[in-house]
Backbone as a chain_set.jsonl record, in Angstrom:
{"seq": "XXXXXXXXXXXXXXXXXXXXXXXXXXXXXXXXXXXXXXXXXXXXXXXXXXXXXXXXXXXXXXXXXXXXXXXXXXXXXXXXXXXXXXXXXXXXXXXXXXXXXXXXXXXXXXXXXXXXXXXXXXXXXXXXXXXXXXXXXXXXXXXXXXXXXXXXXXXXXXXXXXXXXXXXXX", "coords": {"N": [[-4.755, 58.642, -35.662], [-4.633, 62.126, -35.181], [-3.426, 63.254, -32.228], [-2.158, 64.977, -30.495], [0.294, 67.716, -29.982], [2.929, 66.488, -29.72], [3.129, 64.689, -31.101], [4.469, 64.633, -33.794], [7.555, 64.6, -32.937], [7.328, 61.842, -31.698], [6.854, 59.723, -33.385], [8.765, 60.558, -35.204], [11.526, 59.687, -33.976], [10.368, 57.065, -33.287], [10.974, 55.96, -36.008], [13.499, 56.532, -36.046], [14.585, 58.459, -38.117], [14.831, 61.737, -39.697], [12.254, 63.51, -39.758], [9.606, 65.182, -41.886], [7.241, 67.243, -41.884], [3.778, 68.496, -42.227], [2.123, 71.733, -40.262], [0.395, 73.777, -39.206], [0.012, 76.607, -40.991], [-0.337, 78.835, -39.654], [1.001, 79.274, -37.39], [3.489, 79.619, -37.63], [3.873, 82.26, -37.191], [4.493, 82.888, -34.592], [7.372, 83.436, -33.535], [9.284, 81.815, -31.5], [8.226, 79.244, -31.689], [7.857, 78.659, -34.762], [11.133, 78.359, -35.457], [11.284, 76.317, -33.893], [9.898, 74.613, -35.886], [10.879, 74.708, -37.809], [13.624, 73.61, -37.652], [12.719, 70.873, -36.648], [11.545, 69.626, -39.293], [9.155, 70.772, -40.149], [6.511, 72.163, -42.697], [4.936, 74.717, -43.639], [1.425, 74.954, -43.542], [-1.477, 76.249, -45.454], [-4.883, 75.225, -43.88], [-7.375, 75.946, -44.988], [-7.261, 76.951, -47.324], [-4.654, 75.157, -49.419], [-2.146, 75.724, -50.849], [-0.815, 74.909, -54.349], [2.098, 74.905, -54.408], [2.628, 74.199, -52.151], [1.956, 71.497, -52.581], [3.73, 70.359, -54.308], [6.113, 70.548, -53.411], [6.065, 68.948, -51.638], [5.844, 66.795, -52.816], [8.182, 66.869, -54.003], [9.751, 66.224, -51.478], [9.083, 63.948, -50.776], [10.236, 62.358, -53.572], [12.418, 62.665, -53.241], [13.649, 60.885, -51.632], [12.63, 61.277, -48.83], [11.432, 61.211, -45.529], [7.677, 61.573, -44.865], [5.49, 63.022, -42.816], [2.16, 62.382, -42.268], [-0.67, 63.666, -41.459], [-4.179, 62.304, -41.849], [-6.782, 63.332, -41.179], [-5.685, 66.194, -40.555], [-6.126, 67.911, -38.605], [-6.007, 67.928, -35.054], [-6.954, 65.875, -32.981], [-10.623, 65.378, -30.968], [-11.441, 64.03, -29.62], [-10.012, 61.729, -29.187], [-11.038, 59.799, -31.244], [-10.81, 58.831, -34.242], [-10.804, 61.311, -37.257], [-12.801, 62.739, -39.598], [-11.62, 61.851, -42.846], [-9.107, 63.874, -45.07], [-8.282, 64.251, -48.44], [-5.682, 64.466, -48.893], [-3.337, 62.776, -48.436], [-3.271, 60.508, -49.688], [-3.867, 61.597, -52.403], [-1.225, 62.734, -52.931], [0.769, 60.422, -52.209], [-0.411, 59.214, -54.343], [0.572, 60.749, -56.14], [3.431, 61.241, -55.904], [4.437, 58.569, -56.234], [4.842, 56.666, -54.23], [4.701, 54.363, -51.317], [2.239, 54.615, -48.861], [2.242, 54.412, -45.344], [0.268, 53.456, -42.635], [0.218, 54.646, -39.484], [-0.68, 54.054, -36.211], [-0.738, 56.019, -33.565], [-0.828, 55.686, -29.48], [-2.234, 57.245, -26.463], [-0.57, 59.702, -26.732], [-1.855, 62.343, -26.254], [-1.845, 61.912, -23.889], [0.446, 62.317, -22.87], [1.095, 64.861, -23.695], [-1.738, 67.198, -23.374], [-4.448, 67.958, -24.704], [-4.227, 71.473, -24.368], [-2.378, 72.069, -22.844], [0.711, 73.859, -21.814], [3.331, 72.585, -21.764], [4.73, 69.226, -22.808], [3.672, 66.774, -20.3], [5.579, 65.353, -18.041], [5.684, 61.858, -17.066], [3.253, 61.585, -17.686], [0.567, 59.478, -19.319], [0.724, 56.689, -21.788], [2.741, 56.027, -24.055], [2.712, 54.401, -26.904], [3.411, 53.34, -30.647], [2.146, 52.339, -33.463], [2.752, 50.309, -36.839], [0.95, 50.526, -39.386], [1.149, 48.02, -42.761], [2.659, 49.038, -45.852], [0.843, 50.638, -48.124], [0.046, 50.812, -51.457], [-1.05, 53.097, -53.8], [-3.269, 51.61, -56.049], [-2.198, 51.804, -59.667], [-4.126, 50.62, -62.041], [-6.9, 51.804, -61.634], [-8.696, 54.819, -62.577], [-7.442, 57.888, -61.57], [-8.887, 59.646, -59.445], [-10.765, 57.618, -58.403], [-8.085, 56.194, -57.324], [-7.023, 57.892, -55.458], [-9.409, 57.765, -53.293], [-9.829, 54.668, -53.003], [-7.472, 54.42, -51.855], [-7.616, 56.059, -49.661], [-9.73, 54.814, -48.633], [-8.711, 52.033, -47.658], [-6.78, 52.811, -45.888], [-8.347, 54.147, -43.912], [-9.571, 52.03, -43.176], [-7.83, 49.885, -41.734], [-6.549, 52.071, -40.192], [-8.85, 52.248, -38.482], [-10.006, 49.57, -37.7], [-7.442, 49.018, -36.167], [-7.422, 50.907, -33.825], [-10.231, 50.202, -33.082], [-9.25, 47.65, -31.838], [-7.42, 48.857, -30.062], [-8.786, 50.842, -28.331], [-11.402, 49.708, -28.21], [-15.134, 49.166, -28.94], [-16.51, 52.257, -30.73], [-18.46, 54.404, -28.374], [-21.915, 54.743, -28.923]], "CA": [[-5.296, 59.992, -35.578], [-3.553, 63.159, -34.374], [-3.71, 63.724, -30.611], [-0.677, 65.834, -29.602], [1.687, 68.343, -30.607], [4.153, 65.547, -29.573], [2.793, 63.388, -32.23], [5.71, 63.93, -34.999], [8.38, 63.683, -32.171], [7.595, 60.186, -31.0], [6.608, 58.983, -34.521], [10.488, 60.428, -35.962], [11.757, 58.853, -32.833], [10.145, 55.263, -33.733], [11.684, 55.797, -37.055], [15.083, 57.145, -35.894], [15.032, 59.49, -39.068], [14.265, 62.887, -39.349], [10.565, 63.259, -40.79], [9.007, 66.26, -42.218], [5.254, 67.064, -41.926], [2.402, 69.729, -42.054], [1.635, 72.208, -39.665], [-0.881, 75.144, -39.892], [0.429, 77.915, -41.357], [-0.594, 80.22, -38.634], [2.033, 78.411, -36.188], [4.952, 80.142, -38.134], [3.803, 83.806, -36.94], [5.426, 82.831, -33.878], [8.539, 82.966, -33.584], [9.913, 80.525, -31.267], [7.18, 77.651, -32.857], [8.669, 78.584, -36.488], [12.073, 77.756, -35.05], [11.143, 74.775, -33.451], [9.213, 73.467, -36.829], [11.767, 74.174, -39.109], [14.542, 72.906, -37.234], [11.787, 69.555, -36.655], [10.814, 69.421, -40.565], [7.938, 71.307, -40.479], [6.382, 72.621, -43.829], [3.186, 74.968, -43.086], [-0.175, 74.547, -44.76], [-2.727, 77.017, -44.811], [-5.221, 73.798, -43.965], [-8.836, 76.172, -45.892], [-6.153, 76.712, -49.103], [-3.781, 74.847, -49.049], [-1.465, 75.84, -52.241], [-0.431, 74.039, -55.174], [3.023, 75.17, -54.102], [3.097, 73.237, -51.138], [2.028, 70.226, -52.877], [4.984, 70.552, -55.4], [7.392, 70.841, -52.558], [5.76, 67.662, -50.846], [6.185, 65.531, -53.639], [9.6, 66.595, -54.231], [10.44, 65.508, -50.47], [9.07, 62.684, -51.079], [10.493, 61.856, -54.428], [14.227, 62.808, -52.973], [13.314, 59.384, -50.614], [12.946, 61.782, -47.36], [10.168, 60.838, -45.167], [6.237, 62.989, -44.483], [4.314, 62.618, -42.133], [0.523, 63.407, -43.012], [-2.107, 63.938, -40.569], [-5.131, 62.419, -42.861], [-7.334, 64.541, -40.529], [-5.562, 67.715, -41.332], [-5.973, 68.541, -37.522], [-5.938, 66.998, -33.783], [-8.815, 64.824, -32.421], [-10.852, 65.959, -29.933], [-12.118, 62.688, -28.568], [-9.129, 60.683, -29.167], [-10.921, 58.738, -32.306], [-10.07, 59.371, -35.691], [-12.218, 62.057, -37.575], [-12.786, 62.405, -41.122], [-10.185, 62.352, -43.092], [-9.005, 64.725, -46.21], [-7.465, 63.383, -49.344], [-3.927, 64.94, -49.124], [-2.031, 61.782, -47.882], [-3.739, 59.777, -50.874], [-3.388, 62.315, -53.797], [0.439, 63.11, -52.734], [1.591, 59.573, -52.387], [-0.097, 58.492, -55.931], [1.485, 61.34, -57.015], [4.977, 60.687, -55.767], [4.638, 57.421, -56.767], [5.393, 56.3, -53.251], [3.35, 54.298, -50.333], [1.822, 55.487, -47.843], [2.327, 53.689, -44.068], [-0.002, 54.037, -41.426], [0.783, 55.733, -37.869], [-1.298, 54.346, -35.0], [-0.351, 56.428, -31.855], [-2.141, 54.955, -28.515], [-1.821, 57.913, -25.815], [0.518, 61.082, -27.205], [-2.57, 63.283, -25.626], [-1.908, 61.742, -22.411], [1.595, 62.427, -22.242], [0.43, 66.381, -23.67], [-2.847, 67.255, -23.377], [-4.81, 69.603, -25.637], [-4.486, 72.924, -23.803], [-1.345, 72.683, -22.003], [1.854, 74.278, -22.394], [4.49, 71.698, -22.68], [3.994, 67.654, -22.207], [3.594, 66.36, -18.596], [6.742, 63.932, -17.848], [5.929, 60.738, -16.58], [2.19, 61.124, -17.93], [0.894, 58.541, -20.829], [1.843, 55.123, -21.767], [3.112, 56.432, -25.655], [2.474, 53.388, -28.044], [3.648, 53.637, -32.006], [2.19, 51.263, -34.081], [2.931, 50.897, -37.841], [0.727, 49.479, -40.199], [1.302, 47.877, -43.481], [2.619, 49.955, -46.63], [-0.016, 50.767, -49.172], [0.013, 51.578, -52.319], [-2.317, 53.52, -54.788], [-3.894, 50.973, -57.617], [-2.435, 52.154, -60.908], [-5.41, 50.022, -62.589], [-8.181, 52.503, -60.977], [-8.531, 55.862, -62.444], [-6.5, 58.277, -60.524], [-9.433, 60.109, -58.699], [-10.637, 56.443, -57.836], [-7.064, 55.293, -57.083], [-7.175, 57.993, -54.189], [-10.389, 57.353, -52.635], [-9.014, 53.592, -52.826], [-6.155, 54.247, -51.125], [-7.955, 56.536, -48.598], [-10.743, 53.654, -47.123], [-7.515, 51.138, -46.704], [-6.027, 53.356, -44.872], [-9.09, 54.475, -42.6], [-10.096, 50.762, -42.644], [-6.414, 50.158, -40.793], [-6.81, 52.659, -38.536], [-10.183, 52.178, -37.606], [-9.534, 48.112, -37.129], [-6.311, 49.22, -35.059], [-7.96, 51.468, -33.041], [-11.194, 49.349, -31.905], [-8.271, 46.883, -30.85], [-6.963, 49.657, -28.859], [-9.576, 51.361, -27.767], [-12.553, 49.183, -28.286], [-15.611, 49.926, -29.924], [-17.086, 53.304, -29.91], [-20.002, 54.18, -27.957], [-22.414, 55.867, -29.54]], "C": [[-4.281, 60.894, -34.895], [-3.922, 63.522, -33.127], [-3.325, 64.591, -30.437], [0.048, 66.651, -30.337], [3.011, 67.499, -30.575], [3.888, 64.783, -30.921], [3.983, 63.212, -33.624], [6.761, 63.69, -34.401], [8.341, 62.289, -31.821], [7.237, 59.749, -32.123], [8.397, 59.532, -35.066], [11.172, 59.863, -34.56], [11.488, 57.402, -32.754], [10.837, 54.884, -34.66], [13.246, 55.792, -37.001], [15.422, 57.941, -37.231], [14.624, 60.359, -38.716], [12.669, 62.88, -40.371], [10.412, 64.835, -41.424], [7.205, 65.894, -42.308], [4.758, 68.635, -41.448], [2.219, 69.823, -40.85], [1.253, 73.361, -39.896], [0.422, 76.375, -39.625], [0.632, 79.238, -40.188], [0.637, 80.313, -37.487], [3.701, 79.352, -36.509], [5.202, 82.079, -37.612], [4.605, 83.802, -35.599], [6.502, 82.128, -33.817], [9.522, 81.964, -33.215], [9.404, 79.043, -31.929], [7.76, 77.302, -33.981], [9.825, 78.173, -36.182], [12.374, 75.993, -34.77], [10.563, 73.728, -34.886], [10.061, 73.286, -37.472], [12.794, 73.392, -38.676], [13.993, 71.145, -37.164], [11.427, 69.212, -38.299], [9.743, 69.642, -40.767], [7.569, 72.102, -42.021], [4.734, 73.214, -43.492], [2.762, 74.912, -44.44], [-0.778, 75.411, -44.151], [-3.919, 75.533, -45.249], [-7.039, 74.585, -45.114], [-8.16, 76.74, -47.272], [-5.478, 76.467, -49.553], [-2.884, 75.209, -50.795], [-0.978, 74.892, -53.0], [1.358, 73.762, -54.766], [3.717, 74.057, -53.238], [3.003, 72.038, -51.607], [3.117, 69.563, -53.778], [5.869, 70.076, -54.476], [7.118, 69.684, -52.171], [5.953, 66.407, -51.4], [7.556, 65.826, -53.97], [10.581, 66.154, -53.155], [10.392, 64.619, -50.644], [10.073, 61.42, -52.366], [12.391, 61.88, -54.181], [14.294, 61.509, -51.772], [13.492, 60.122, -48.709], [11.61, 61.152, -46.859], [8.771, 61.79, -44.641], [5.629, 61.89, -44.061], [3.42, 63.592, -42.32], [-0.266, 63.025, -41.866], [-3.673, 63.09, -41.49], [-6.209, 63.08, -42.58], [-7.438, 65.9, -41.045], [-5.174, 68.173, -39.619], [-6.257, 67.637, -36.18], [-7.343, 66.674, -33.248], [-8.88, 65.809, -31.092], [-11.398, 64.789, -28.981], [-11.362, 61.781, -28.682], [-9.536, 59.204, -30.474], [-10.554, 59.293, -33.177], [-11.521, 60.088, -36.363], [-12.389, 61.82, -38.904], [-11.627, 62.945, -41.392], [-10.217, 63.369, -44.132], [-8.386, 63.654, -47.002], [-6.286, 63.783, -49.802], [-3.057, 63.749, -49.218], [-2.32, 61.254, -49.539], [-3.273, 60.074, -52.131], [-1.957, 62.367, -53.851], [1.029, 61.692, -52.565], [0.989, 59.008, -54.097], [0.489, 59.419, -56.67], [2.863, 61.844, -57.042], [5.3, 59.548, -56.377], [5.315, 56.56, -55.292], [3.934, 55.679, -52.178], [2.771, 55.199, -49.391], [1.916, 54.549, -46.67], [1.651, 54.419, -43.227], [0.393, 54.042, -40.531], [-0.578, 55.157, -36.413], [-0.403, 54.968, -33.924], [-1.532, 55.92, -30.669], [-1.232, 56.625, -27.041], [-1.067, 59.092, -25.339], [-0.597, 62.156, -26.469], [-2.38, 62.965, -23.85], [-0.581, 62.634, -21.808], [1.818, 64.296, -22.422], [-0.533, 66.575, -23.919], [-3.3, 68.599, -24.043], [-4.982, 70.968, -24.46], [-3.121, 73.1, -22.737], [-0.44, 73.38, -22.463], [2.898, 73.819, -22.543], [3.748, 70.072, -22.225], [4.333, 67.834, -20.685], [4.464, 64.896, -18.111], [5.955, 62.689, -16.736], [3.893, 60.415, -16.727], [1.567, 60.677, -19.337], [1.539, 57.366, -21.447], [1.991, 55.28, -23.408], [3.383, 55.014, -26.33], [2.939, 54.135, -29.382], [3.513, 52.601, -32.723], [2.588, 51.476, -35.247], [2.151, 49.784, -38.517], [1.55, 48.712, -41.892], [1.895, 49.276, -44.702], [1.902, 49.552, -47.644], [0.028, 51.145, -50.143], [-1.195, 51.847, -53.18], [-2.607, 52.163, -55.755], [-3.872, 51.891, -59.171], [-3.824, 51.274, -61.863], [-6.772, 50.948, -62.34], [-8.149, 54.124, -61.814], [-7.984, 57.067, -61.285], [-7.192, 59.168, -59.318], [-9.903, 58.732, -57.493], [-9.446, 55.694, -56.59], [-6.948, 56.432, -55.364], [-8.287, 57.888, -53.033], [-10.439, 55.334, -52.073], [-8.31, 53.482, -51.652], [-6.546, 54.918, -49.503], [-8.718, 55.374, -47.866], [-9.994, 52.719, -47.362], [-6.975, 51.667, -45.732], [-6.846, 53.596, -43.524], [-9.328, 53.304, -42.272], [-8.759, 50.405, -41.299], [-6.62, 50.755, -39.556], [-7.645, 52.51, -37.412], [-9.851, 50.71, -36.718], [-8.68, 47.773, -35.679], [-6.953, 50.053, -33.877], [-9.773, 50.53, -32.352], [-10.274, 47.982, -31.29], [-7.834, 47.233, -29.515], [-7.957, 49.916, -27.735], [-11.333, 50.806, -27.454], [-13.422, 49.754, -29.127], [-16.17, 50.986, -29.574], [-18.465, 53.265, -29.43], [-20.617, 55.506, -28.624], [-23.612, 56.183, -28.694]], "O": [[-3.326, 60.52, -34.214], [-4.928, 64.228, -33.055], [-4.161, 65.431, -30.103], [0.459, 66.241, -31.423], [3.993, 67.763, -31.269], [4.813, 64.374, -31.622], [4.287, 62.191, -34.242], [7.366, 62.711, -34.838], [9.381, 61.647, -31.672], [7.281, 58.561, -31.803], [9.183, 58.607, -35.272], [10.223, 59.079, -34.597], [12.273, 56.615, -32.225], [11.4, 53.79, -34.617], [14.019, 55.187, -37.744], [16.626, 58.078, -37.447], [14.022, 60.383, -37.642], [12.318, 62.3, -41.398], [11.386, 65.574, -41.285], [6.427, 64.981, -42.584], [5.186, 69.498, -40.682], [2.11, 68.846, -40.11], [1.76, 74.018, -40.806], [1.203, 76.774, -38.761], [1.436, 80.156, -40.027], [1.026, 81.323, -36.901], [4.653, 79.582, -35.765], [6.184, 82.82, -37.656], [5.41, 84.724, -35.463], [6.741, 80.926, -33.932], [10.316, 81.378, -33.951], [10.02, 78.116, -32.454], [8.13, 76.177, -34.318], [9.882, 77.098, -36.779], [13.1, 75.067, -35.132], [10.717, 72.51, -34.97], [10.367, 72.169, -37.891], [12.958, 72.36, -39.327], [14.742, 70.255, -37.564], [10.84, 68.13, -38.329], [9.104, 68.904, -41.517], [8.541, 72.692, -42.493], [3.724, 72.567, -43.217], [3.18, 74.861, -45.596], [-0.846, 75.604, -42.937], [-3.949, 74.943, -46.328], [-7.691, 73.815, -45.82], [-8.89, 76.882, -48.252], [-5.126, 77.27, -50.417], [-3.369, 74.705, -51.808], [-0.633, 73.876, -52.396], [1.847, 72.633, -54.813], [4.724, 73.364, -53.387], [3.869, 71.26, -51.208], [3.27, 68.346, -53.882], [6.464, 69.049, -54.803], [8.125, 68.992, -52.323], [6.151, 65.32, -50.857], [8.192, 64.815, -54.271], [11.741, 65.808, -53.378], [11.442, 63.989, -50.766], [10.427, 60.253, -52.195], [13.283, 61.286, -54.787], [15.312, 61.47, -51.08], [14.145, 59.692, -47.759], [10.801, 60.648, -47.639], [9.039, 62.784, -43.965], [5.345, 60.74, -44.394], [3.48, 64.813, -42.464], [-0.339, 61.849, -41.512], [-4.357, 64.085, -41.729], [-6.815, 63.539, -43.549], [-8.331, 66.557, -41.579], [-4.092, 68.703, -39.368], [-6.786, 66.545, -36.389], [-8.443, 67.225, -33.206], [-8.079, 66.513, -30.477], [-11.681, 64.841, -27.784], [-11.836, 60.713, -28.295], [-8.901, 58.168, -30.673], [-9.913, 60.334, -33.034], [-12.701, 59.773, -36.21], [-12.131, 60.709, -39.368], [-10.897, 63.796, -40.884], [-11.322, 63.895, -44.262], [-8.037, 62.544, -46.6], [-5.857, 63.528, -50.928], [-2.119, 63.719, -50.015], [-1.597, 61.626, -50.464], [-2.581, 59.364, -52.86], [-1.444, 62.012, -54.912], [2.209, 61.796, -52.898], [1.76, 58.507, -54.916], [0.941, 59.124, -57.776], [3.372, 62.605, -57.864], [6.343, 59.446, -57.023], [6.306, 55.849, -55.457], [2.78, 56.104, -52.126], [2.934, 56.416, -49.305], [1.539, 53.464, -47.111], [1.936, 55.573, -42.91], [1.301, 53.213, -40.473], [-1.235, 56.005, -35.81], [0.587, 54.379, -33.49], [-2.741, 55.798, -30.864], [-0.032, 56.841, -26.875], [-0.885, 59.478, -24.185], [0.069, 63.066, -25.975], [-2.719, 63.661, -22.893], [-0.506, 63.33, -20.795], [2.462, 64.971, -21.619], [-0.723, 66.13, -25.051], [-2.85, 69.744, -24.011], [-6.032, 71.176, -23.852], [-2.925, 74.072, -22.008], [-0.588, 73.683, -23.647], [3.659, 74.353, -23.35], [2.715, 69.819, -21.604], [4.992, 68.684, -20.086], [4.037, 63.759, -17.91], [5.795, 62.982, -15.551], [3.286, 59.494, -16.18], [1.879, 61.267, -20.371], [2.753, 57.19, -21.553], [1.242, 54.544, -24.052], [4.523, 54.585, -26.155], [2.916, 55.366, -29.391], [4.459, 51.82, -32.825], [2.939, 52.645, -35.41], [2.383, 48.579, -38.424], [2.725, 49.06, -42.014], [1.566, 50.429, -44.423], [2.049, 48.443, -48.157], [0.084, 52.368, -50.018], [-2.146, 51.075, -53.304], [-1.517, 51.82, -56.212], [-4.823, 52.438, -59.73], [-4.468, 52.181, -62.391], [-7.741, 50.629, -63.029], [-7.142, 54.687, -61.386], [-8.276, 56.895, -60.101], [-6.507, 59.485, -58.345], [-9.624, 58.684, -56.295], [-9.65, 55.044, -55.565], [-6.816, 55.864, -54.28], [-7.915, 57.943, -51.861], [-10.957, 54.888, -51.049], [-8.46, 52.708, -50.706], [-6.043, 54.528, -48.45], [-8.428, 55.013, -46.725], [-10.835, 51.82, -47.334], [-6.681, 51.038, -44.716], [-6.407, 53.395, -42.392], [-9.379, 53.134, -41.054], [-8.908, 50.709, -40.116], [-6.789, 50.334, -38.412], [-7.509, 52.558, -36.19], [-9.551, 50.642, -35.526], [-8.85, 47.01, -34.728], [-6.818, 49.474, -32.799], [-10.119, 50.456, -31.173], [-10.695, 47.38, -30.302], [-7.781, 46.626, -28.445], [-7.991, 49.422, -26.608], [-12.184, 51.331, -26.736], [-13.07, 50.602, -29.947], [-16.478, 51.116, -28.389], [-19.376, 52.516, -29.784], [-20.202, 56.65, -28.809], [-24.318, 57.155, -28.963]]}, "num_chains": 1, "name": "protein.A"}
């Protein structure tokens, strides 16, 4: 799940590549932020329309073998579990033709916390897990093949996360 604004730093940092990934559109009105994304591989999304445009562009990162990171959320937890997801990651890797790898993070809210203004050094024990790579089921119809591909992926997370975190209380 997404915790942190840190969250694509210490995930391209596990990787040692450079990543690219979605952030809300709105983020680019300021100026220093837009700096900081593009220089980071940011690509905004308006997240209530998101354009065909952008999805064009996302599969052609992908298909040039760069790496995206997807939120399957869309946006940052507020309780540190994972929320519902969307079906961006899903649709855009069967239609790259590429897997998809999950992202546990354990603690990226610790180390910045929703409402501050930068992270808090020496707070947060930053974990990066990585699960398995998945791919869509050509055999499935292709609406199928992402709804497929989506409950492996939440199954994953979820699994990984009551490891982490135990189970939730309800």
């Amino acid at each position: 799940s997404h915790r942190s604004f840190l969250d694509p730093v210490v995930i391209g940092c596990a990787l040692r590549r450079r990543i690219h990934y979605f952030a809300r559109s709105s983020l680019w009105e300021i100026a220093p932020i837009r700096w900081t994304l593009e220089l980071f591989g940011g690509i905004p999304v308006d997240r209530e329309k998101p354009q065909a445009s952008t999805i064009s562009h996302t599969i052609s990162v992908l298909r040039d073998g760069r790496c995206l990171l997807m939120f399957p959320e869309g946006t940052r937890t507020r309780d540190g579990r994972l929320g519902r997801f969307r079906d961006g990651p899903a649709l855009v890797a069967r239609r790259a033709q590429v897997p998809v790898v999950p992202v546990y993070l354990v603690d990226t809210e610790g180390a910045w916390p929703r409402g501050a203004r930068l992270p808090v050094p020496g707070r947060g024990k930053v974990q990066v897990i990585f699960g398995p790579a998945m791919y869509s089921n050509p055999l499935l119809p292709a609406r199928q093949q992402d709804d497929d591909l989506s409950q492996r992926i939440a199954a994953w997370l979820s699994q990984t996360e009551r490891l982490i975190l135990g189970p939730e209380k309800t």
